[in-house]
C-alpha positions as CSV (number, residue, x, y, z in Angstrom):
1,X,-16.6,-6.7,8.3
2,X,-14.9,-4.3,6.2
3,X,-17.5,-1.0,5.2
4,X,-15.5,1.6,3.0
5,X,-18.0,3.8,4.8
6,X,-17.0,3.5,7.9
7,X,-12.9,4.5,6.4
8,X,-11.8,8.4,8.2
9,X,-9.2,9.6,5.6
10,X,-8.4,9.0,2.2
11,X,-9.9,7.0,-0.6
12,X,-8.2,3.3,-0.6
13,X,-10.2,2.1,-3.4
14,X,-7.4,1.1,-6.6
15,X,-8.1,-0.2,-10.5
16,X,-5.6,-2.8,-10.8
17,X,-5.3,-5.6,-14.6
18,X,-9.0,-3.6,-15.0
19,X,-10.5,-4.3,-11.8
20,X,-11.8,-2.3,-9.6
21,X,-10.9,-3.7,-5.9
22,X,-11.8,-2.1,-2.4
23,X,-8.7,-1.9,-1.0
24,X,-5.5,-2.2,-2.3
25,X,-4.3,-4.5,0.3
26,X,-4.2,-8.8,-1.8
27,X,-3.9,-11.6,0.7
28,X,-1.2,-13.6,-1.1
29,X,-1.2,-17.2,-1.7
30,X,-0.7,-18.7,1.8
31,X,-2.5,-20.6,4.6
32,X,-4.9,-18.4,5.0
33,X,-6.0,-19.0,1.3
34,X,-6.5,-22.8,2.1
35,X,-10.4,-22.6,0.2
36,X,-13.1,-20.8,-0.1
37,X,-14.0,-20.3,3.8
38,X,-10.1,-18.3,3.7
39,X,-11.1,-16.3,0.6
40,X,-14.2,-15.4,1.5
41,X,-12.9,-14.2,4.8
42,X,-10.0,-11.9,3.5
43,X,-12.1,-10.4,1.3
44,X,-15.0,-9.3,4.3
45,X,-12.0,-8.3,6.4
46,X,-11.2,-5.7,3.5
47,X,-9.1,-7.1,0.7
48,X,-9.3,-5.7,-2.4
49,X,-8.7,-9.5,-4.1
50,X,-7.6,-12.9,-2.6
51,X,-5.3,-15.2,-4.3
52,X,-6.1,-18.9,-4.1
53,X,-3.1,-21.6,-2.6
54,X,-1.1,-22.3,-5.3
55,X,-2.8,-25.0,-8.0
56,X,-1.0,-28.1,-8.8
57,X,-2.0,-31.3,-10.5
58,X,-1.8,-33.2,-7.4
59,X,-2.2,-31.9,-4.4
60,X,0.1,-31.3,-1.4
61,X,1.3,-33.7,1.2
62,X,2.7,-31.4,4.3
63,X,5.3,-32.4,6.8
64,X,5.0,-31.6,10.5
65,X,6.1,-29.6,11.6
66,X,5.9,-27.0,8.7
67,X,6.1,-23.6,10.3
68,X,7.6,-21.8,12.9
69,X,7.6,-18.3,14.3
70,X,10.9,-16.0,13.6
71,X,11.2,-13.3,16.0
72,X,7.4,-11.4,16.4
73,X,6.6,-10.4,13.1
74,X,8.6,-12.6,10.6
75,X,7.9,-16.6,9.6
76,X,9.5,-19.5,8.2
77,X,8.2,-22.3,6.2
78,X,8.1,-25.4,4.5
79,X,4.8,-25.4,3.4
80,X,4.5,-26.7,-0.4
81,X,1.2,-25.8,-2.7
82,X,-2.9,-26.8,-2.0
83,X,-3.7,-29.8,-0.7
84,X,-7.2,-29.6,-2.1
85,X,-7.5,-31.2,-5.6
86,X,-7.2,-29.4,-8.0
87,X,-11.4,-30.2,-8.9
88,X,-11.7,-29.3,-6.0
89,X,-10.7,-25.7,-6.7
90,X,-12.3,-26.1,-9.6
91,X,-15.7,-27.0,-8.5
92,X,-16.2,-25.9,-5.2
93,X,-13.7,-23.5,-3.6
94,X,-13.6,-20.6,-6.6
95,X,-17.0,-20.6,-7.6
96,X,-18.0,-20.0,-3.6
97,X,-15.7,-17.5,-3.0
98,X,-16.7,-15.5,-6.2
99,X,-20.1,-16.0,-5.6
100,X,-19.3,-14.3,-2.0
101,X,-18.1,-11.2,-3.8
102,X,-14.0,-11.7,-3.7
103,X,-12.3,-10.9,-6.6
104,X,-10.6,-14.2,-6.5
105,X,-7.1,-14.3,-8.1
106,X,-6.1,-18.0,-8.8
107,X,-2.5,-18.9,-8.3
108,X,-1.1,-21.7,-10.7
109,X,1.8,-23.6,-10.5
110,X,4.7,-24.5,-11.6
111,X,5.7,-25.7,-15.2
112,X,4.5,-25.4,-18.4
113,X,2.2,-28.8,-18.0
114,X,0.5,-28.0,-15.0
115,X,-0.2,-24.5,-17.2
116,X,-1.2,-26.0,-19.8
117,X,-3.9,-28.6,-17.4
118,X,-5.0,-25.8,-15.2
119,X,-5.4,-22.3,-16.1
120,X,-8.4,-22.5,-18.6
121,X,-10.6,-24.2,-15.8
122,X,-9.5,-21.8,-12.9
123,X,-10.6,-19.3,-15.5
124,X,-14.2,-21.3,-16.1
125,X,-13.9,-21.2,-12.3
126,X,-14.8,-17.6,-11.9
127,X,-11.8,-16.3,-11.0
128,X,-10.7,-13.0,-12.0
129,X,-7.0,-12.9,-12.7
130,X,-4.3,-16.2,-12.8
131,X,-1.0,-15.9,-11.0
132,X,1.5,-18.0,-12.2
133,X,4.1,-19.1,-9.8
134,X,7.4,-21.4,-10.5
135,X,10.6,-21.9,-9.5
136,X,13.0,-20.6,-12.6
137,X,12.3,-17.8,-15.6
138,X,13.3,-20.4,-17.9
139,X,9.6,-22.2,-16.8
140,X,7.6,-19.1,-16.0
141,X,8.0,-17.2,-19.3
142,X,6.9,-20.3,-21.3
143,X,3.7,-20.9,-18.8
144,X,3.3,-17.0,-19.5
145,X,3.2,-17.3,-23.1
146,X,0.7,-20.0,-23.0
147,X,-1.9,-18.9,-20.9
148,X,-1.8,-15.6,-22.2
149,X,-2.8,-17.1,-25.4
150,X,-5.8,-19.5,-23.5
151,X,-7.7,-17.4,-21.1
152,X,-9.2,-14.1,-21.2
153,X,-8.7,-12.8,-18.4
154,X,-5.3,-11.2,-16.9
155,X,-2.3,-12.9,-16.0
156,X,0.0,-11.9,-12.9
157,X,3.7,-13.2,-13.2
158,X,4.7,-14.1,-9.5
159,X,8.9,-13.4,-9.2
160,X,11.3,-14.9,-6.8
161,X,13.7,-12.7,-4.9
162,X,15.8,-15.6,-5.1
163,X,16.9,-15.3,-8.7
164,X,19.9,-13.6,-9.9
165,X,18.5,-10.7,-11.3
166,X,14.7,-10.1,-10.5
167,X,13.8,-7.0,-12.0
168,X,15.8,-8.5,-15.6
169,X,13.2,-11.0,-15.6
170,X,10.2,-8.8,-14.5
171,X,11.1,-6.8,-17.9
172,X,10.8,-10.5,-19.9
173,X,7.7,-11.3,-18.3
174,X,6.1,-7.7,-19.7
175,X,7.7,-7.9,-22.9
176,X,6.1,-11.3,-23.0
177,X,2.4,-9.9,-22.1
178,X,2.0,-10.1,-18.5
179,X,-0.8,-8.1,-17.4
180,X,0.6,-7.4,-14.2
181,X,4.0,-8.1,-11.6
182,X,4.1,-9.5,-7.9
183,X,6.8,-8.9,-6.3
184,X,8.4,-10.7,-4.2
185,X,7.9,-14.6,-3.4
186,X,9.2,-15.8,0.3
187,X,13.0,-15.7,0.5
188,X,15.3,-18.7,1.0
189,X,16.3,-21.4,1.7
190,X,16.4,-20.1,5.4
191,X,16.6,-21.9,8.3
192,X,15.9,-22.1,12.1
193,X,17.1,-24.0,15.0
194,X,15.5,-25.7,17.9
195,X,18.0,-25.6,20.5
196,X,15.6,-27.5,22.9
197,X,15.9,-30.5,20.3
198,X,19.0,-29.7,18.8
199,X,17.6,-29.9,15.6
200,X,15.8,-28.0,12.5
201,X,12.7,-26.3,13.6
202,X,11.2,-27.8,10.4
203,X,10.3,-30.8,9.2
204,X,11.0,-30.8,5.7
205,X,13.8,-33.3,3.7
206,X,16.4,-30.9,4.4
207,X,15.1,-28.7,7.6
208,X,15.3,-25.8,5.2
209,X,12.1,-23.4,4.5
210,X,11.5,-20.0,3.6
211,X,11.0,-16.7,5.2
212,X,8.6,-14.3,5.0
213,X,7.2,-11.2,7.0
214,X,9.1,-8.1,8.1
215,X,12.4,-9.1,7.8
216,X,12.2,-10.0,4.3
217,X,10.5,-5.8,3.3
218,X,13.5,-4.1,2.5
219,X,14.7,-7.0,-0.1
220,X,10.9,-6.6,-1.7
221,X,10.7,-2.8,-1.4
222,X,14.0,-2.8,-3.5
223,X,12.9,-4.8,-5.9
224,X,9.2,-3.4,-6.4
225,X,11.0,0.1,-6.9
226,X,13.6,-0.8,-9.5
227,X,10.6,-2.3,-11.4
228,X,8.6,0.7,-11.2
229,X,11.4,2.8,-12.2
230,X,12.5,0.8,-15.0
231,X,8.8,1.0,-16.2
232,X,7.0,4.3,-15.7
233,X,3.7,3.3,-17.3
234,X,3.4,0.3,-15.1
235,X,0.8,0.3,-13.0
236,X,-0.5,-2.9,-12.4
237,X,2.4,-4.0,-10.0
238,X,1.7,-5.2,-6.2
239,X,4.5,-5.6,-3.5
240,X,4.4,-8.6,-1.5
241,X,6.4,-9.5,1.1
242,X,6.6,-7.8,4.9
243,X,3.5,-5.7,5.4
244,X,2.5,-5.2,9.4
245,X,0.9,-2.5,9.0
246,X,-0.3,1.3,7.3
247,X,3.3,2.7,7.4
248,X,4.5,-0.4,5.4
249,X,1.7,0.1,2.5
250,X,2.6,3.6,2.0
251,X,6.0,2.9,1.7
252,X,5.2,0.3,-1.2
253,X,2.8,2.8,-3.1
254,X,4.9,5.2,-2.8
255,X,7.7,3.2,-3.7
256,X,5.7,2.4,-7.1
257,X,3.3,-0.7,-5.9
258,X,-0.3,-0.2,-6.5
259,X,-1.5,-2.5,-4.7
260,X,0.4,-4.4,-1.2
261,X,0.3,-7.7,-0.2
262,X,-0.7,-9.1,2.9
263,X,-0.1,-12.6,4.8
264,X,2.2,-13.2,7.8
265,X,0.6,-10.3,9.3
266,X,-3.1,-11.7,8.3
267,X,-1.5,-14.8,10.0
268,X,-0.4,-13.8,12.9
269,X,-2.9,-11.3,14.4
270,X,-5.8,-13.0,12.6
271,X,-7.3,-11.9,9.0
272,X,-9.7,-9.7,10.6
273,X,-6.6,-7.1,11.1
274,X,-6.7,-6.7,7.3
275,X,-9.6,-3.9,8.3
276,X,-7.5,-2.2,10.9
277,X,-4.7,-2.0,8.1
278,X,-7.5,-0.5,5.6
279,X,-8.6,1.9,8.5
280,X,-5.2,2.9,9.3
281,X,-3.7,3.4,5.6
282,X,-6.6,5.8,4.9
283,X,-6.1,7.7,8.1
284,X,-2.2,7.8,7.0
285,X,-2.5,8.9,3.5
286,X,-5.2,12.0,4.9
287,X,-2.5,12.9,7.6
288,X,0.4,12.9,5.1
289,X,-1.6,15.0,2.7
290,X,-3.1,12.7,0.2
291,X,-6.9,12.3,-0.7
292,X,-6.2,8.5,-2.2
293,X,-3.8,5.8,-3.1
294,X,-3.4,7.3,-6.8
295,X,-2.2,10.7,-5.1
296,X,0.6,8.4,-2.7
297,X,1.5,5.8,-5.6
298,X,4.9,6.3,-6.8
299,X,5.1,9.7,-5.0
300,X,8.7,9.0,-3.6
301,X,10.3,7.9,-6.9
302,X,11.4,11.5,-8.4
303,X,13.1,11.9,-4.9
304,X,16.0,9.5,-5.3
305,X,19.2,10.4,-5.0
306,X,21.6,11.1,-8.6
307,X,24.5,10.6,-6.3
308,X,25.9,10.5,-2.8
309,X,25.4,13.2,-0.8
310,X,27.6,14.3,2.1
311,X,26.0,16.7,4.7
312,X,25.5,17.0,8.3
313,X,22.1,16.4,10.2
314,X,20.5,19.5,11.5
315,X,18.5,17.8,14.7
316,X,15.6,19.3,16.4
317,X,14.2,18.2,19.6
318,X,10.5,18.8,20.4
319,X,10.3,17.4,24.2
320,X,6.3,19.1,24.5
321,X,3.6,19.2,22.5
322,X,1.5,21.9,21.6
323,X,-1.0,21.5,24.3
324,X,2.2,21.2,26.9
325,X,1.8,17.4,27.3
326,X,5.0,15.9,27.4
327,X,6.1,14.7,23.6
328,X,9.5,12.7,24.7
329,X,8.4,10.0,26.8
330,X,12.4,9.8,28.1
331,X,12.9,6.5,26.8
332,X,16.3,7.2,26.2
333,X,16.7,5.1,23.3
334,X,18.7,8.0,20.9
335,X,20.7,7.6,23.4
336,X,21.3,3.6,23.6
337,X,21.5,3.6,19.8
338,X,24.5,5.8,19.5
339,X,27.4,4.3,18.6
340,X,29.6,7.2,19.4
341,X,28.0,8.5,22.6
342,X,27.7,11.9,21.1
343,X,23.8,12.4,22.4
344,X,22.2,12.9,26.5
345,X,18.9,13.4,27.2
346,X,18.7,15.4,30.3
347,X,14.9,16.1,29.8
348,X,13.6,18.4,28.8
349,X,17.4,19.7,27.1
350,X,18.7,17.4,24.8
351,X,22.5,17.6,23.9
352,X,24.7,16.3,21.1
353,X,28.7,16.5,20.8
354,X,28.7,17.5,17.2
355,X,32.1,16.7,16.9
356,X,31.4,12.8,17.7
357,X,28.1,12.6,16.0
358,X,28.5,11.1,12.3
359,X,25.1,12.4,11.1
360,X,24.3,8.7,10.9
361,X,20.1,9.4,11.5
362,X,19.8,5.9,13.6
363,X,18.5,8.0,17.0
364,X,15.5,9.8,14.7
365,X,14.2,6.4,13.4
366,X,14.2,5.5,16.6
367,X,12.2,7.6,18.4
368,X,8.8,6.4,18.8
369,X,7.3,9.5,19.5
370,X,8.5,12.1,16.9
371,X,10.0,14.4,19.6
372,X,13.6,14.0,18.1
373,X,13.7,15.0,14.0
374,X,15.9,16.0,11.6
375,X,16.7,17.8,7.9
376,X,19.7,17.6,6.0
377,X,21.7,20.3,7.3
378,X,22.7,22.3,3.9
379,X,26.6,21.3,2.6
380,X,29.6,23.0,3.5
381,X,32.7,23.4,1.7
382,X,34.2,20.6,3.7
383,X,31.0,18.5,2.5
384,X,31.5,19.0,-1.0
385,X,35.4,18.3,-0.8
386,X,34.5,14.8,1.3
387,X,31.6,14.1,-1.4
388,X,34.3,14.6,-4.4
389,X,36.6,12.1,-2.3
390,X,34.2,9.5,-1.8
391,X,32.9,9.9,-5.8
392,X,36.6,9.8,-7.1
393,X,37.2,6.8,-4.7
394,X,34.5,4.7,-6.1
395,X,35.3,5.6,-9.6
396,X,38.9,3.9,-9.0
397,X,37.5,0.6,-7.3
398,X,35.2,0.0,-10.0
C-alpha cells in the first residue's frame, strides 16, 4: 500500500479542479475500474483519483474475445462502457469506494440524455469530479453545458485523438466552463490479426478496436502540449494515454499535464505498480533537480524551438564511471542503429566518421546506459546557409 512517507525524492502530491490528490498519477476509465473493489485498489496502490467505467443508461454487453496484447507494452480493445447498472454505481460501487478514501472521478457517457439521467446522481454518489466522455464535439459540448449547470462539483471534458482538430475543441470545452481537460481517449479504429485463425484478434461487429498504451504517447504528449501552450493559466489538465513508467510522467508534466494517467500499464504488471511509478517519479524529479511536481510541470514548454535549427552533434562517450566500473556495457546498439555506418565501438575508444554521420541523435536515445551523449554542436557558417535553404524551401511549398 501506497505511504507518501515511505516516497525518497521529491513531493508528488498535486491540487488538481480543487482537490488535493496524493499522487498525480489517475487510473483512467478502464477494466481495472470495473467497481468499487478496482477503485479502491488504485487508489491504495497510490493514485491520486480513480475514474469509474464509463456510466451509461444500460449497461454493457461484451464480446469475446475483447482484448488482445500489441507488442509488450501497448493494447487493443473492443471493450464498450460498465456493465454494472447504472444503480448500481449509484448505490453501491461510488459510495464504497469514497468511503475507502479515493477521490472517485465518475465517468459519464455519451449524449446529452444519458447526461441529463446520470450526472446529478453520480454526484449524490459521492463522487468528486464527473468526466464526460462521447464520441463527437457536437454531443460533448452540449452534455458540458448541462451538467455544468446541474452539479456542483467539477466537470472533466474527456477528448478523442480521433477528431480532426483536438486541441480546437479543448478550447470550446473551456470557453464552455469545463473545469478541467483529459487528454487523450484510446486511438482508432485499429486492428490486429490472428494469423493462427486467419482472422481478427477481436471479436467485435467489425474486428476493429482501439489502441492504447505506449505506442499511442507521442500522439497524446502532442496533443496535451499544444493545449497547455494555447492556455497558460491551465492547470487543471491530465495526459492520458501511454504511461509505463516515471520517465513517461515527467515528460507529460513537463510537457504541461498536471496530472498523468495510468491504465494499460496498471493492466499489465498489475495495479500494485502504480506505487513503484509513485516511488520512481519522486526519485526522478529529485535526481533531475526538482523538489515537486509544481517545480517539473510545464518546465519544458519555454524551450521549444521558434524555428528549425541546423547544427551538428557534438558526441561524448563516457565508457567508465567515476568509480572505474565499466559505464558502456558494449552492447553495440549505436552501432546497429546507424543508418550510415559512421560509428564503431572498439571498447573502450569509440569512433565516428563525421563525414557520414547526419547528426541524426538515434545512437544517444539508444543507449541504455548514458555512456554515449550529446549537445548541439554550436552552428557554422555552412549551418546557417543550410538552415536559410531549408526555411526558404518551405516558404515556397506552402
Amino acid at each position: 500500500m501506497f505511504q507518501k512517507e515511505n516516497l525518497k525524492g521529491a513531493s508528488i502530491d498535486i491540487d488538481f479542479c480543487g482537490l488535493h490528490l496524493q499522487s498525480p498519477f489517475i487510473l483512467t476509465s478502464g477494466p481495472l475500474c470495473y467497481g468499487a473493489e478496482g477503485l479502491i485498489r488504485g487508489h491504495r496502490a497510490g493514485c491520486g483519483a480513480v475514474v469509474t467505467k464509463t456510466i451509461r443508461l444500460e449497461a454493457a454487453v461484451n464480446p469475446a474475445r475483447h482484448m488482445g496484447a500489441v507488442n509488450s507494452d501497448s493494447l487493443i480493445n473492443c471493450e464498450k462502457w460498465s456493465d454494472y447498472d447504472r444503480l448500481r454505481w449509484y448505490e453501491e460501487e461510488i459510495p464504497r469506494a469514497a468511503a475507502a478514501g479515493a477521490v472517485v472521478i465518475g465517468s459519464v457517457g455519451h449524449t446529452l440524455k444519458e447526461a441529463q439521467a446520470i450526472v446529478r446522481d453520480v454526484e449524490l454518489a459521492g463522487a468528486k469530479m464527473i468526466e464526460l466522455v462521447s464520441y463527437t464535439e457536437e454531443t460533448l459540448l452540449p452534455m458540458l453545458d448541462y451538467t455544468k449547470a446541474h452539479v456542483d462539483i467539477p466537470v472533466i471534458c474527456k477528448l478523442s485523438g480521433n477528431w480532426p482538430d483536438t486541441v480546437a475543441t479543448a478550447q470550446r470545452c473551456l470557453e464552455h466552463g469545463a473545469d478541467g481537460l483529459c487528454a487523450i481517449d484510446s486511438i482508432g479504429p485499429t486492428l490486429k490479426i490472428d494469423i493462427r485463425h486467419a482472422r481478427p484478434a477481436l471479436m467485435s461487429g467489425d474486428g476493429y478496436g482501439w489502441m492504447t498504451g505506449a505506442a499511442m504517447r507521442p500522439i497524446a504528449m502532442r496533443i496535451n502540449a499544444e493545449i497547455a501552450r494555447n492556455n497558460p493559466g491551465l492547470r487543471n489538465l491530465y495526459a492520458s494515454g501511454g504511461c509505463m513508467k516515471p520517465e513517461d510522467a515527467v515528460e507529460y508534466l513537463m510537457a504541461g499535464a498536471m496530472g498523468v494517467g495510468v491504465c494499460t500499464a496498471a493492466i499489465l504488471h498489475g495495479v500494485e505498480y502504480v506505487e513503484k511509478l509513485c516511488m520512481g517519479l519522486s526519485e526522478l524529479l529529485a535526481e533531475l533537480g526538482y523538489g515537486s511536481v509544481q517545480e517539473a510541470y510545464r518546465a519544458a514548454l519555454p524551450n521549444f524551438p521558434q524555428k528549425e535549427t541546423v547544427c551538428a552533434l557534438d558526441f561524448r562517450f563516457s565508457p567508465f564511471r567515476e568509480d572505474g566500473g565499466k559505464r558502456c556495457v558494449a552492447c553495440r546498439k549505436c552501432e546497429r542503429v546507424c543508418c550510415y555506418g559512421a560509428r564503431k565501438l572498439e571498447f573502450p575508444e569509440m569512433r565516428v566518421d563525421m563525414d557520414k554521420c547526419r547528426s541524426c541523435g538515434l545512437c544517444v536515445d539508444v543507449c541504455p546506459t548514458g555512456a554515449l551523449t550529446a549537445d548541439n554542436a554550436p552552428q557554422t557558417e555552412r549551418d546557417l546557409q543550410r538552415e536559410q535553404q531549408s526555411a526558404e524551401f518551405y516558404e515556397k511549398i506552402k
